[in-house]
C-alpha positions as CSV (number, residue, x, y, z in Angstrom):
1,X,-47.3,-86.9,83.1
2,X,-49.1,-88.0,79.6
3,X,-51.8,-85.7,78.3
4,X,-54.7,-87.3,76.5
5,X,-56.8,-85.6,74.4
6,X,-60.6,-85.7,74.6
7,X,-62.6,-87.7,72.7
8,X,-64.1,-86.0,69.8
9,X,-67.8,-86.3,69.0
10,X,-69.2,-87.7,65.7
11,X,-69.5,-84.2,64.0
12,X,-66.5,-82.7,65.3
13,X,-65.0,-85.4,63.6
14,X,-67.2,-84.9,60.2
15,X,-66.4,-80.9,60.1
16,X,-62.9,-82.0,60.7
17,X,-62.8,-84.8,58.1
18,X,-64.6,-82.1,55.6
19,X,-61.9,-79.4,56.4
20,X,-58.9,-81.3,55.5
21,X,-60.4,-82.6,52.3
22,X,-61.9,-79.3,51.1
23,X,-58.6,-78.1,51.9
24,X,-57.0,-80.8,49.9
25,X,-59.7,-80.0,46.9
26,X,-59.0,-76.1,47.1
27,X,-54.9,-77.0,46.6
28,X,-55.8,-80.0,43.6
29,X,-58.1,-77.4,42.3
30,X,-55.7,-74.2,42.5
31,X,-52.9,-76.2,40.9
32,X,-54.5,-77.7,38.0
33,X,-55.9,-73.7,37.0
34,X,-52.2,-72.9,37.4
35,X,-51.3,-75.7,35.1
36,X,-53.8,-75.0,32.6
37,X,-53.3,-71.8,32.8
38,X,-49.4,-72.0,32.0
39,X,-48.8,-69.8,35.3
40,X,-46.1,-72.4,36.2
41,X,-43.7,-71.8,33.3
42,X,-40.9,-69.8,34.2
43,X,-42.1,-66.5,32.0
44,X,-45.3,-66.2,33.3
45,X,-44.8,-66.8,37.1
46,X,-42.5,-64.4,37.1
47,X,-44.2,-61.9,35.1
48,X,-47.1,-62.8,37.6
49,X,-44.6,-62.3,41.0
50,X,-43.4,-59.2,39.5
51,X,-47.4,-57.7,38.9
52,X,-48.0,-58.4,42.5
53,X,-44.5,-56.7,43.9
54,X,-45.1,-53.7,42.0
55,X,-49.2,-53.2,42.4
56,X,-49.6,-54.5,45.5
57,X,-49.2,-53.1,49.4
58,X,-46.7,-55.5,50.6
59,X,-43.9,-54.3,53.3
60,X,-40.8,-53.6,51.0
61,X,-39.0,-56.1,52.4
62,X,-41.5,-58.9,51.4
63,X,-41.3,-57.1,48.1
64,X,-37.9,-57.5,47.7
65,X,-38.1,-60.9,48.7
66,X,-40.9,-61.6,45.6
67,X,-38.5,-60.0,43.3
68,X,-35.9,-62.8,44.0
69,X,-38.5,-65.4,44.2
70,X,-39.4,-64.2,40.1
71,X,-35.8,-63.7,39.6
72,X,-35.4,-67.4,40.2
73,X,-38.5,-68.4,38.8
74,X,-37.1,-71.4,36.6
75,X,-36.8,-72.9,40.0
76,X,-39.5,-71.7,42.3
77,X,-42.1,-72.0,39.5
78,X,-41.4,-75.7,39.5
79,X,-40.8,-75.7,43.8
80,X,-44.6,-73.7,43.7
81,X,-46.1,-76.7,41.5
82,X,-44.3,-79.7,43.2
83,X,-45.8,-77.6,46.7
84,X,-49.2,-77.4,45.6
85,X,-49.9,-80.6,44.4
86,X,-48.5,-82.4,47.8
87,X,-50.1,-80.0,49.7
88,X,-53.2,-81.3,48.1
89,X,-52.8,-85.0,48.0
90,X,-51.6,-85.4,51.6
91,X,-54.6,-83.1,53.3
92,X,-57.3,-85.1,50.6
93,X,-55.7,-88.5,52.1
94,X,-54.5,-87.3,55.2
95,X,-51.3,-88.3,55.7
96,X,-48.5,-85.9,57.8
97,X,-51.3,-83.8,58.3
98,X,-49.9,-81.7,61.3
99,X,-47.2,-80.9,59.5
100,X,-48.5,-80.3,55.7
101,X,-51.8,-78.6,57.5
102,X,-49.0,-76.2,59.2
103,X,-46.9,-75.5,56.0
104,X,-49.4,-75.2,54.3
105,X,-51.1,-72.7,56.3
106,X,-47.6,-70.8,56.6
107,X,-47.3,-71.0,52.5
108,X,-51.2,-69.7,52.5
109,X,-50.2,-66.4,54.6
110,X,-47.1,-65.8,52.4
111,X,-49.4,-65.5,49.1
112,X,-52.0,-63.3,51.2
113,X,-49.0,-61.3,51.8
114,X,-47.7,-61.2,48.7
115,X,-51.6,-60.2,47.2
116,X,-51.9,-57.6,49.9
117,X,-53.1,-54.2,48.1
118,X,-53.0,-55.9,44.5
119,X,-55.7,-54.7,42.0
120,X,-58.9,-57.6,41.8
121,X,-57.6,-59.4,44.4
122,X,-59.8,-59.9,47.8
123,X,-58.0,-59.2,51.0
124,X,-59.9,-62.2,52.7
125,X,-59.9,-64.9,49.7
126,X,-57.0,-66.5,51.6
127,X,-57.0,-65.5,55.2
128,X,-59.7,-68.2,55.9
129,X,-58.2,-71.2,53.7
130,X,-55.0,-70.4,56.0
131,X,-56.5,-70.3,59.1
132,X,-58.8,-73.9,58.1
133,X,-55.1,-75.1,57.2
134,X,-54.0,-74.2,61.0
135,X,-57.0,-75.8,62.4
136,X,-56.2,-79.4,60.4
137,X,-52.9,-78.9,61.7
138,X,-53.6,-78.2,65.5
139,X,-56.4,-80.5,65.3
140,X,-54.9,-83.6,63.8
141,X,-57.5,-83.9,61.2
142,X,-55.8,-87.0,59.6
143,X,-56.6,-89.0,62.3
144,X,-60.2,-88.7,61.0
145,X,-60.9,-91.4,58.0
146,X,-56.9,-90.2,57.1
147,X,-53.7,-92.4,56.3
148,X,-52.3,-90.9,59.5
149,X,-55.0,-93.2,61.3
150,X,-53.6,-96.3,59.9
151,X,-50.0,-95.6,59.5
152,X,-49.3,-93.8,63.2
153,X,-51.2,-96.3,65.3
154,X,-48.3,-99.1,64.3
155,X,-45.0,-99.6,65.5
156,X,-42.4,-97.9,64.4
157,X,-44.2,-95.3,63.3
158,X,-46.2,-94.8,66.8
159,X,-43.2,-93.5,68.1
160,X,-42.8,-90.5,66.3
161,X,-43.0,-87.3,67.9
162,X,-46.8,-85.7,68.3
163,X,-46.2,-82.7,66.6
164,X,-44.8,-84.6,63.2
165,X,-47.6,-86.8,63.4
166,X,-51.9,-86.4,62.4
């Protein structure tokens, strides 16, 4: 038995189509303040991991875990930037969107995690982008005016399993 999905109406479509690219926007936008700011050099990601391990309300566990993450900082600094940037060029273009929408909502909860109890930091600022990441995931937002609409619908590529594919 094959299940279809509904067809979606205009503005379902639109809110969908805006998600994803907002979503996109907030990544570009996060990673070029990181740049700027230098928070991707080894030094000061670390320095910055370490303020959040020892200010904020994190289980210990997922502290410990932070304090390996800035003890390897020469490379997670660099996996962080790399992470960032293709989180936000595949939602803005839409292409694996079920999969990048779901790692990236997965990467969203780790960092609200990780800024759990910190000083200036909101509790909600990224509750919401995660759960918008979920949504584009479940919701297959790069079908909508998204690579994924171009690429999927041809052979070989149709074939590919539904939940790898916008």
């Amino acid at each position: 038995m094959s299940v279809t999905a509904a067809p979606r109406s205009g503005s379902v479509q639109l809110v969908l189509l805006v998600l994803r690219i907002m979503l996109g926007i907030l990544f570009l936008s996060v990673w070029g303040a990181n740049l700027h700011k230098g928070l991707y050099s080894p030094d000061a990601y670390a320095a910055l991991i370490h303020f959040y391990a020892e200010q904020g309300d994190a289980p210990g566990i997922w502290k410990d875990i932070m304090r390996l993450v800035a003890d390897q900082a020469a490379v997670f600094s660099k996996l962080q930037l790399l992470t960032e940037l293709l989180f936000g060029v595949a939602l803005v273009l839409g292409v694996a969107t079920r999969l990048v929408g779901f790692s990236a909502g997965i990467f969203l909860s780790t960092l609200w995690l990780s800024e759990v109890g910190v000083p200036s930091e909101w509790i909600w600022s990224l509750v919401f982008p995660a759960l918008v990441a979920f949504a584009v995931s479940l919701l297959s937002a790069g079908r909508v005016l998204g690579a994924d609409a171009l690429l999927l619908d041809r052979p070989p590529l149709d074939r590919l399993p539904r939940w790898a594919t916008g």
